[in-house]
C-alpha positions as a Markdown table, in Angstrom:
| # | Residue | x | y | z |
|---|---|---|---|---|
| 1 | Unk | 96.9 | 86.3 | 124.1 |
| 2 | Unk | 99.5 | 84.3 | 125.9 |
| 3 | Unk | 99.6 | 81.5 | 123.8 |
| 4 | Unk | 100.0 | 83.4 | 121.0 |
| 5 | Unk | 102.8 | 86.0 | 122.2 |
| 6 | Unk | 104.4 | 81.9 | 122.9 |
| 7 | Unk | 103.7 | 81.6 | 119.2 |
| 8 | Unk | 105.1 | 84.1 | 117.6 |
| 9 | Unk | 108.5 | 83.8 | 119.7 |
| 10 | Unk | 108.8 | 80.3 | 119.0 |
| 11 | Unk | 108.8 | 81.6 | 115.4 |
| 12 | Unk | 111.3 | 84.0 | 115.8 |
| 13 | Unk | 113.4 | 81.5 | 117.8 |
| 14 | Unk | 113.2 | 79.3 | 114.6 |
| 15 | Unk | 113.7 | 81.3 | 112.2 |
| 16 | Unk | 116.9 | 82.5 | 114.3 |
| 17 | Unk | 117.5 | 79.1 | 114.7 |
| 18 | Unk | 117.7 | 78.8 | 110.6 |
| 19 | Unk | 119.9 | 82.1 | 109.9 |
| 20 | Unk | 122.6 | 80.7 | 112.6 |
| 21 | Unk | 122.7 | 77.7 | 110.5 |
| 22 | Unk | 122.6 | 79.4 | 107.1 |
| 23 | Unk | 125.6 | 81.4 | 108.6 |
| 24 | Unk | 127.7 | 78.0 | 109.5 |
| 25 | Unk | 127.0 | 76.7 | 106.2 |
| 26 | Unk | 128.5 | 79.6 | 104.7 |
| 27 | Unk | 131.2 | 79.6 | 107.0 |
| 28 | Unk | 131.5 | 75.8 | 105.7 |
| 29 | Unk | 131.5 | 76.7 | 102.2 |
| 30 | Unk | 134.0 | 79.1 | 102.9 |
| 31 | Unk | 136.5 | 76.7 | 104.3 |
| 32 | Unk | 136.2 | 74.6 | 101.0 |
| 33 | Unk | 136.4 | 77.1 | 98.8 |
| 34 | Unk | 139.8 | 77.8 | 99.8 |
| 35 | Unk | 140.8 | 74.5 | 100.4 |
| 36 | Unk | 139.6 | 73.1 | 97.1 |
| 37 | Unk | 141.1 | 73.9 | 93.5 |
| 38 | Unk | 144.2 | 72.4 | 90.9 |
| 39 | Unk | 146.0 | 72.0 | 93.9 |
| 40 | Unk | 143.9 | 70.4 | 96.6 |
| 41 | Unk | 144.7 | 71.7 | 100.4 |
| 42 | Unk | 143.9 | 70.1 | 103.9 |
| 43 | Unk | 141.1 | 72.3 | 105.5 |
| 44 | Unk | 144.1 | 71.3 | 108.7 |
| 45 | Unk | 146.7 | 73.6 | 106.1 |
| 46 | Unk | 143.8 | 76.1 | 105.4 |
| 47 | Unk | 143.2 | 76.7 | 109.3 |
| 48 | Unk | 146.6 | 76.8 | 110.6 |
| 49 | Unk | 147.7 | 78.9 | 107.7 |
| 50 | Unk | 144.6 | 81.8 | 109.2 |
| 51 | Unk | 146.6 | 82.0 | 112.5 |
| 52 | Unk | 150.2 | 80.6 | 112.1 |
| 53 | Unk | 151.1 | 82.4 | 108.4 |
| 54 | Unk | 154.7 | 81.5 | 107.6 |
| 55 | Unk | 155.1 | 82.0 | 103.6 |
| 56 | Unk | 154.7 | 78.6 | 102.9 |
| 57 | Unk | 153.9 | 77.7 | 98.9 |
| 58 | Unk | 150.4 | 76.5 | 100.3 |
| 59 | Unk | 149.7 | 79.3 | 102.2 |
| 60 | Unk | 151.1 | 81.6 | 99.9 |
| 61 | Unk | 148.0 | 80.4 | 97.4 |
| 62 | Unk | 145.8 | 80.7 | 100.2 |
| 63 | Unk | 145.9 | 84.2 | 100.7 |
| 64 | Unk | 147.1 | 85.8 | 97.3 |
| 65 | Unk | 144.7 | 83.1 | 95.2 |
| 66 | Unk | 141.6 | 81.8 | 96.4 |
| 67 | Unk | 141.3 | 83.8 | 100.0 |
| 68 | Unk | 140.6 | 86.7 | 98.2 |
| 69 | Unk | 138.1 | 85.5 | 95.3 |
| 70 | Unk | 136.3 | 83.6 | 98.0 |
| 71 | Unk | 135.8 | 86.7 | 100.0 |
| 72 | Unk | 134.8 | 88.7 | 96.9 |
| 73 | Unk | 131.9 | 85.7 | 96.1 |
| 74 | Unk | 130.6 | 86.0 | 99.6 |
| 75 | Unk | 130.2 | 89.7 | 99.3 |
| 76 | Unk | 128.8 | 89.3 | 95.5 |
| 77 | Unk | 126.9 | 86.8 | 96.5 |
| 78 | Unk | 124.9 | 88.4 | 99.5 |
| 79 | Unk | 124.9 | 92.0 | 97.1 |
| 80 | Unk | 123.0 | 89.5 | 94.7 |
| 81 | Unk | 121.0 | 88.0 | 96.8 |
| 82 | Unk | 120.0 | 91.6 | 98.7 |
| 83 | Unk | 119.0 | 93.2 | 95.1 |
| 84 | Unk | 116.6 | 90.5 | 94.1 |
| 85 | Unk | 114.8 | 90.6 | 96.8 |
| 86 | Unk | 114.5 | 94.3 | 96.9 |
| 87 | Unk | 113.7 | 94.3 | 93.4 |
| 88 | Unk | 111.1 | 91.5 | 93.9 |
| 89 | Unk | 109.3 | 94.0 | 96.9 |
| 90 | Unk | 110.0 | 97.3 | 95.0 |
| 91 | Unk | 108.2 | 96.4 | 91.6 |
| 92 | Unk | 106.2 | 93.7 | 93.4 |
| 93 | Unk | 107.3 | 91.4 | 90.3 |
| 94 | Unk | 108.0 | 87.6 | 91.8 |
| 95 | Unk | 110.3 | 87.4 | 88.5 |
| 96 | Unk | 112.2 | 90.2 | 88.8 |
| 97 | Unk | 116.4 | 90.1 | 89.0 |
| 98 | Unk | 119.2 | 92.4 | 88.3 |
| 99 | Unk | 118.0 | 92.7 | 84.5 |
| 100 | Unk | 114.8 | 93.7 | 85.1 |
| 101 | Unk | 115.4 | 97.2 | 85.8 |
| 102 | Unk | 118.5 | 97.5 | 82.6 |
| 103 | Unk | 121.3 | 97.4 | 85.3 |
| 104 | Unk | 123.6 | 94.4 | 84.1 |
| 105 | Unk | 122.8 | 96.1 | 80.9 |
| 106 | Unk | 124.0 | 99.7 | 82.0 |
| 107 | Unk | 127.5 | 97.9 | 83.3 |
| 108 | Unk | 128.1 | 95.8 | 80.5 |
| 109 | Unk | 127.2 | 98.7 | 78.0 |
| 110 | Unk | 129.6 | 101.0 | 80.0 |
| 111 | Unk | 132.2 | 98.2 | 79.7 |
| 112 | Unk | 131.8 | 98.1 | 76.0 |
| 113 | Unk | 132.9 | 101.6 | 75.9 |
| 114 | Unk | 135.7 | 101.6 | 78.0 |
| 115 | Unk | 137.4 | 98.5 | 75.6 |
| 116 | Unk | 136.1 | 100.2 | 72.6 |
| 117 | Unk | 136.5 | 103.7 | 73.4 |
| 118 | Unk | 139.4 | 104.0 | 75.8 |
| 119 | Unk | 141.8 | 100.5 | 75.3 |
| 120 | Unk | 140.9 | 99.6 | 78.7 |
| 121 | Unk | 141.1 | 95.6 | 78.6 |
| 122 | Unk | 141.7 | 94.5 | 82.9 |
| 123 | Unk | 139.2 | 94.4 | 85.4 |
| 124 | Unk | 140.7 | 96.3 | 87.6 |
| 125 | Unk | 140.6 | 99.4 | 84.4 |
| 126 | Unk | 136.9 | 99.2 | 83.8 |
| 127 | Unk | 135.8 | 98.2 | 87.3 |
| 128 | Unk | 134.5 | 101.6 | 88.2 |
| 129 | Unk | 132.9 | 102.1 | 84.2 |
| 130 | Unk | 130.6 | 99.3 | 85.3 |
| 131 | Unk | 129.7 | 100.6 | 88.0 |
| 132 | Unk | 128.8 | 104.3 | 86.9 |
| 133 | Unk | 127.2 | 102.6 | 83.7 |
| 134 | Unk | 124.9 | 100.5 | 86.3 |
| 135 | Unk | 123.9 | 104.1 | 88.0 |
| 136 | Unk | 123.3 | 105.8 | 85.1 |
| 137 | Unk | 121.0 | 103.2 | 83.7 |
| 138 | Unk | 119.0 | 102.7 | 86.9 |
| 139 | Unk | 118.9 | 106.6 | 87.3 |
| 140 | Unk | 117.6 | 106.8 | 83.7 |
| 141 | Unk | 114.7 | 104.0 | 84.4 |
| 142 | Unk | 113.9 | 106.1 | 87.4 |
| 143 | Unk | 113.5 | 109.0 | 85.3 |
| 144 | Unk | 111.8 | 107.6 | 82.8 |
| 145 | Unk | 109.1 | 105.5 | 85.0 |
| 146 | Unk | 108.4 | 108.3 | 87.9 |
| 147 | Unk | 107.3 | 110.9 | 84.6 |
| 148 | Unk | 103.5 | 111.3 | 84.9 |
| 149 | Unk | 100.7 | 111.7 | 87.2 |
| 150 | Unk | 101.4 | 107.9 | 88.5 |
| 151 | Unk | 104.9 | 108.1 | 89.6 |
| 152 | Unk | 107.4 | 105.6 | 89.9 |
| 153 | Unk | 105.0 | 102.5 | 90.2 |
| 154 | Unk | 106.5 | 98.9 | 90.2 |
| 155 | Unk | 104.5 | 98.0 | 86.8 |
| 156 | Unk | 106.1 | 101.9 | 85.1 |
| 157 | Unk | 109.8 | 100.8 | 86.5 |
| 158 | Unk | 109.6 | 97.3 | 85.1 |
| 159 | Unk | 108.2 | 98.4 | 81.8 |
| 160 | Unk | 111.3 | 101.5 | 81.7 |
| 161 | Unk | 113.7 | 98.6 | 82.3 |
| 162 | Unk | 112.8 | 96.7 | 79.9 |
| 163 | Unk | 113.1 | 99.3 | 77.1 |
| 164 | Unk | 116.7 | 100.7 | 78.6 |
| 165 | Unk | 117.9 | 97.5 | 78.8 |
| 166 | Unk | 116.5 | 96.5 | 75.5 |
| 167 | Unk | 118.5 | 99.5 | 74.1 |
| 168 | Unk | 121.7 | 98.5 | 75.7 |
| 169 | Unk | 121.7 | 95.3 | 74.7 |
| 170 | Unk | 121.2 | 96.6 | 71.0 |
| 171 | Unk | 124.6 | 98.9 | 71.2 |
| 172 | Unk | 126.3 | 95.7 | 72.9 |
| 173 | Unk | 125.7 | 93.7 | 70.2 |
| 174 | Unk | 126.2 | 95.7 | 67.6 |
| 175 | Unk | 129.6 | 96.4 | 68.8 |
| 176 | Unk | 130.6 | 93.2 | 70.0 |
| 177 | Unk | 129.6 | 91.7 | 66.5 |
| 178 | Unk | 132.3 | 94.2 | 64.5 |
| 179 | Unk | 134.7 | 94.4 | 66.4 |
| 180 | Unk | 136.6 | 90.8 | 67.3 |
| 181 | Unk | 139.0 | 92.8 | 69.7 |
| 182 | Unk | 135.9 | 93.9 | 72.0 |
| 183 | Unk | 134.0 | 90.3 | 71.6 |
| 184 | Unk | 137.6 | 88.7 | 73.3 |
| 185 | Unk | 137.7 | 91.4 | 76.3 |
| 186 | Unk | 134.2 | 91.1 | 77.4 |
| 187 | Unk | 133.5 | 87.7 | 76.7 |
| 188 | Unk | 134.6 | 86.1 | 80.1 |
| 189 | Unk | 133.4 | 89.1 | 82.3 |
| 190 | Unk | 129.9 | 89.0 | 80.4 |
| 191 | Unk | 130.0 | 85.3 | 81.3 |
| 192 | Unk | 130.3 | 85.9 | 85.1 |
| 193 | Unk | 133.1 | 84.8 | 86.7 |
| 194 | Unk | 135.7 | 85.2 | 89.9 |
| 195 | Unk | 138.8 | 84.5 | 88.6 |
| 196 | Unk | 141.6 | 86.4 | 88.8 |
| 197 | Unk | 140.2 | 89.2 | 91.1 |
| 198 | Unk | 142.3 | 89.9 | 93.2 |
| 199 | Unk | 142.0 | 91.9 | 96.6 |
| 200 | Unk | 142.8 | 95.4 | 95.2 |
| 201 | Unk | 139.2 | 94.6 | 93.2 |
| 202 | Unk | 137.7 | 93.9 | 96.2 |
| 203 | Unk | 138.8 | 96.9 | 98.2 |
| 204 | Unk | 137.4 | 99.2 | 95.3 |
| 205 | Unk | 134.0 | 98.4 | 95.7 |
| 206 | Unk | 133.3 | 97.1 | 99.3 |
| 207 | Unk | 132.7 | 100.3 | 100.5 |
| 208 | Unk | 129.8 | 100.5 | 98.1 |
| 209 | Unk | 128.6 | 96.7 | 98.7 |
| 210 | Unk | 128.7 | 97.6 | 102.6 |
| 211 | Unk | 126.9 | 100.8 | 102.2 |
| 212 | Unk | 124.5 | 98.7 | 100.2 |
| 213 | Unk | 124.1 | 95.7 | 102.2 |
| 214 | Unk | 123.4 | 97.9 | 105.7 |
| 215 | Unk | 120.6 | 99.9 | 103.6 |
| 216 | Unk | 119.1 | 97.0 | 102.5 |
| 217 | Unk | 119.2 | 95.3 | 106.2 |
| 218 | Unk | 117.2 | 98.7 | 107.6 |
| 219 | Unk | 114.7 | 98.3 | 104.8 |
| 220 | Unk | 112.6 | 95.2 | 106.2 |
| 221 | Unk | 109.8 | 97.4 | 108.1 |
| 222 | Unk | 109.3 | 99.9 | 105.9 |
| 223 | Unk | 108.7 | 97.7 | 102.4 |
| 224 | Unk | 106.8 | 95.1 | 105.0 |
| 225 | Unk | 103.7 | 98.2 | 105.2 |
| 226 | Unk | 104.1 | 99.1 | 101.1 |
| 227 | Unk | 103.4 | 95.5 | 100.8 |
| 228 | Unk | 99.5 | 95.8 | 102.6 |
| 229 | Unk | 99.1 | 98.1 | 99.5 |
| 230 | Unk | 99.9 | 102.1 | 99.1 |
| 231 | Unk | 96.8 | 103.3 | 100.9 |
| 232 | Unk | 97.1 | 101.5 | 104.0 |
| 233 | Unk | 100.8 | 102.2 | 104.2 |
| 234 | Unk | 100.2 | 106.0 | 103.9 |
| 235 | Unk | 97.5 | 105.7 | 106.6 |
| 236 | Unk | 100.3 | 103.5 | 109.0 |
| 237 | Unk | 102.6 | 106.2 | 107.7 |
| 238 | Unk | 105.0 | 104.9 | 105.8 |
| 239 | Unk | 106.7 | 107.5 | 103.4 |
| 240 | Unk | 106.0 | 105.2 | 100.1 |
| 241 | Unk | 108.2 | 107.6 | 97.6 |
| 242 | Unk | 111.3 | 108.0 | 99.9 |
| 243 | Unk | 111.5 | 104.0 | 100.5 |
| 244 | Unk | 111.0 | 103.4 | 97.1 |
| 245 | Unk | 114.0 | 105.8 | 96.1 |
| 246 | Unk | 116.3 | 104.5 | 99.0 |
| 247 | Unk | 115.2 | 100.7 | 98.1 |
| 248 | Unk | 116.6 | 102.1 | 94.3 |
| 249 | Unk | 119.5 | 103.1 | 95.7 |
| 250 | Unk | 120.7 | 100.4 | 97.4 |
| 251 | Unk | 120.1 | 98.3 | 94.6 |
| 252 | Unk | 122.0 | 100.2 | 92.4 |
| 253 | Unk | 125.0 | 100.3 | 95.2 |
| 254 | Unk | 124.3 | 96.2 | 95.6 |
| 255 | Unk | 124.0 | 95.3 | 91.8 |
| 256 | Unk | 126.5 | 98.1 | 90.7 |
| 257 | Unk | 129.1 | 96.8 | 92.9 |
| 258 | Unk | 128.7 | 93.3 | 92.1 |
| 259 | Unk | 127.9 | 93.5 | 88.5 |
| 260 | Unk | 131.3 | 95.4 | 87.8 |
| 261 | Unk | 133.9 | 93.1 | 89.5 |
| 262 | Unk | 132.0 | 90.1 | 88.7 |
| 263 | Unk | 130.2 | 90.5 | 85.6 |
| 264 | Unk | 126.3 | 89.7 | 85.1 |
| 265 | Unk | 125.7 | 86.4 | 87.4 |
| 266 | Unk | 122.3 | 85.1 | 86.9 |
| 267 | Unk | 119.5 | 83.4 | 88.4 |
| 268 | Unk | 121.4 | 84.4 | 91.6 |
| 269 | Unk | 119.1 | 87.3 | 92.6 |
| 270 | Unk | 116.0 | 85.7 | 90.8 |
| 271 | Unk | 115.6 | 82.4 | 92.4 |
| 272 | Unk | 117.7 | 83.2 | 96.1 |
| 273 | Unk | 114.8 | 85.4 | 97.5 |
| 274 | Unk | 111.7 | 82.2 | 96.4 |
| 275 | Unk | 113.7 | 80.3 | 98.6 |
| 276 | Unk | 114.1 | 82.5 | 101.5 |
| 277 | Unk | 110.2 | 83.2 | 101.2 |
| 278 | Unk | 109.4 | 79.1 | 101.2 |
| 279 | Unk | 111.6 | 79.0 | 104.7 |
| 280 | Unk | 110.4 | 82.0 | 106.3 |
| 281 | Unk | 107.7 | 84.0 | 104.5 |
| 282 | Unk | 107.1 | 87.4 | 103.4 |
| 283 | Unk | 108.6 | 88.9 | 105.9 |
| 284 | Unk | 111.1 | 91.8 | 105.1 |
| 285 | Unk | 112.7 | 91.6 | 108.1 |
| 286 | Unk | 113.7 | 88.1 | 108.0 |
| 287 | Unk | 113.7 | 87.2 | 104.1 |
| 288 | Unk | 116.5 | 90.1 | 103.2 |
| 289 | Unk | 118.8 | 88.4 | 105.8 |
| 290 | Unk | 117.9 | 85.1 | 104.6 |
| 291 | Unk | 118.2 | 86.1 | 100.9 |
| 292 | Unk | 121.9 | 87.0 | 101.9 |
| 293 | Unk | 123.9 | 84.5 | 103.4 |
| 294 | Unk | 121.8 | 81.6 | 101.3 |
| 295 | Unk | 123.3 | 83.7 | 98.1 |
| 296 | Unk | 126.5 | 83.7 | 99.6 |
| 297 | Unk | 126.5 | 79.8 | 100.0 |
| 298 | Unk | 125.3 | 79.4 | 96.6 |
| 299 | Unk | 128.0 | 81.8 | 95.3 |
| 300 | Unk | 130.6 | 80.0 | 96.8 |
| 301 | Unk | 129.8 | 76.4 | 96.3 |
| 302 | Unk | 129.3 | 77.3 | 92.6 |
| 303 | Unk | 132.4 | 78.5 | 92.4 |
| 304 | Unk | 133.9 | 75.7 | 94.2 |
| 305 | Unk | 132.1 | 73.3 | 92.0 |
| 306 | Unk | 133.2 | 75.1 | 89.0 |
| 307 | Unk | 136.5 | 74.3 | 89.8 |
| 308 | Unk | 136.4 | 70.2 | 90.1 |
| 309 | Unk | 133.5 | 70.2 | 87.3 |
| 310 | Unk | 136.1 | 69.3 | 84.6 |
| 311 | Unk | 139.1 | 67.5 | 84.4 |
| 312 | Unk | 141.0 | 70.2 | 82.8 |
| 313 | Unk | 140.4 | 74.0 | 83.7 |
| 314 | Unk | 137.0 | 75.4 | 85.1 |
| 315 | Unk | 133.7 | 76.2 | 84.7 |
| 316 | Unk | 133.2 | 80.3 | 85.2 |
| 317 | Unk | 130.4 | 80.6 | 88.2 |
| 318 | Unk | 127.7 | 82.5 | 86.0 |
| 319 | Unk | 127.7 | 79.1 | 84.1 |
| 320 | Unk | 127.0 | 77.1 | 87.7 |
| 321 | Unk | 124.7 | 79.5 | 89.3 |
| 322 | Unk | 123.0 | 79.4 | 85.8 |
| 323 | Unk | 122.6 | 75.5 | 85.3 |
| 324 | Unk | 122.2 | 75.2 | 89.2 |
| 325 | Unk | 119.7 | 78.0 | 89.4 |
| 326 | Unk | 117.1 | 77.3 | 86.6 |
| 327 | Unk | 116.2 | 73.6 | 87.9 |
| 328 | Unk | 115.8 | 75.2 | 91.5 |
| 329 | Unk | 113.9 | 78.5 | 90.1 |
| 330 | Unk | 112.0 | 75.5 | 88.1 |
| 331 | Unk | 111.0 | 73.0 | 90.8 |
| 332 | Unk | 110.0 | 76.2 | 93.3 |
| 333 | Unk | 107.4 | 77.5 | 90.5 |
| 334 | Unk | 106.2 | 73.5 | 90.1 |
| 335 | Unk | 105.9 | 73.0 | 93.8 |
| 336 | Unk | 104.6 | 75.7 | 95.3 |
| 337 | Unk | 102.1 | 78.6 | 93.5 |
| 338 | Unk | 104.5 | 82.0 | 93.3 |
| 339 | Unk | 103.4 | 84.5 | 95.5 |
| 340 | Unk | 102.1 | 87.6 | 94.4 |
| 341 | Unk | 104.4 | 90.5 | 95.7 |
């Protein structure tokens, strides 16, 4: 019994260990986020200029530039991150992502409207359409897979997503293809990007992302018991309904948030939480922490990269985290047999 109480806090010491690490690297990332663009700065300027600001050009595109898109990928990246892997526990679907229950769709549908309805062509205009067109969608796949005897099981949800998003998708096209003014709007949002967000952006939805973010956090023990199965979590007493509608919710908080001042950023959510579980299991507890500071760091550095891709201009990050992403997502599914969630 000794030996393995030693054990098991070795493993917790490890895995500790890991996040601490995960969190410097991030902390790393950051630094050259902000230090690297068009106009390359010391990471000597980009320190100083955090405790000695004096209005300097340098520091002046510190903090009204790329200070405030790298703290928005940080928190779109961990909101990412987050909603994967609760979507990967909640419909026990290894493949599952932001699209699988018609979110992006919902937000990018809503956008559509607010162009083609209502004129609306900045960010900062349709920010919150994104975001109620994200609820709505996920409210009406909740709807839609919790009718019948059954309830709102993972294999009814993913199936209710599909079909919503399906639809969406239809109405986006179909717009997008008549009308050229539309198509120009929404072509670099739907893309996935960071640029030109500025901290008024930010503000608007990090009360959502943190309400989010903390929900998720709490959620480790409670989708660690519906994992053993429905049955034996009822018996250990686990309330199987209410965590599967708070799990919803925070998803929709994480993924609405992000989704509308970012845009749709794939393979972000999808491959994130596979390598969380190769470095520290199925465990809730430690795979939703690890799932969001390893997004973060790939949020970043894709942006980062973006920006020194090309010689002239920049890669959006959805393009990065796309072409980054699907060799990763590729290698983990070659490597190593997918768990079954």
């Amino acid at each position: 019994m000794r030996r393995r109480t030693s054990a098991h806090a070795r493993v917790h010491l490890m895995r500790a260990g890991g996040l601490l690490a995960a969190i410097g690297a991030l902390a790393l990332c950051v630094m050259l986020s902000v230090s690297v663009g068009a106009k390359p700065i010391p990471l000597a300027t980009v320190a100083d200029a955090l405790w000695n600001f004096d209005g300097g050009y340098d520091q002046s595109v510190i903090f009204e530039l790329r200070l405030p898109r790298t703290i928005l990928g940080v928190f779109v990246g961990m909101a990412l991150g987050l909603a994967g892997a609760l979507m990967q526990a909640l419909t026990r679907n290894p493949l599952a992502d932001p699209g699988v229950l018609g979110i992006n769709a919902g937000a990018a549908a809503a956008v559509v409207v607010a162009i083609f309805v209502f004129g609306l062509t900045s960010v900062s205009a349709y920010v919150w359409f994104a975001f109620l067109g994200a609820a709505v969608a996920a409210v009406a796949v909740y709807t839609l897979g919790a009718r019948g005897r059954s309830g709102a099981t993972p294999i009814r949800l993913a199936l209710a997503g599909t079909a919503v998003g399906a639809v969406l998708m239809g109405f986006i096209h179909g717009v997008i293809v008549t009308n050229n003014f539309v198509f120009d709007q929404i072509r670099f949002w739907q893309v996935g990007s960071l640029v030109g967000r500025d901290i008024g952006i930010f503000l608007k939805i990090l009360p959502f992302l943190l309400v989010g973010i903390v929900v998720a956090l709490f959620l480790g023990p409670a989708l660690n018991a519906i994992a053993l199965g429905e049955d034996l979590a009822a018996a250990l007493g686990a309330h199987i309904n209410r965590t599967r509608l708070v799990t919803a919710l925070a998803i929709v908080l994480l993924c609405g948030g992000a989704t509308a001042a970012a845009g749709p950023i794939g393979f972000v959510g999808l491959t994130v939480p596979h390598v969380a579980r190769a470095i520290v299991g199925p465990d809730q507890r430690w795979l939703l922490p690890y799932s969001a500071v390893l997004a973060a760091i790939l949020l970043t550095g894709a942006d980062t990269l973006g920006r020194v891709v090309l010689p002239n201009g920049e890669l959006e990050v959805g393009i990065i985290t796309a072409l980054v992403g699907a060799p990763v997502f590729i290698a983990l599914v070659r490597r190593t047999k997918m768990a079954s969630l």
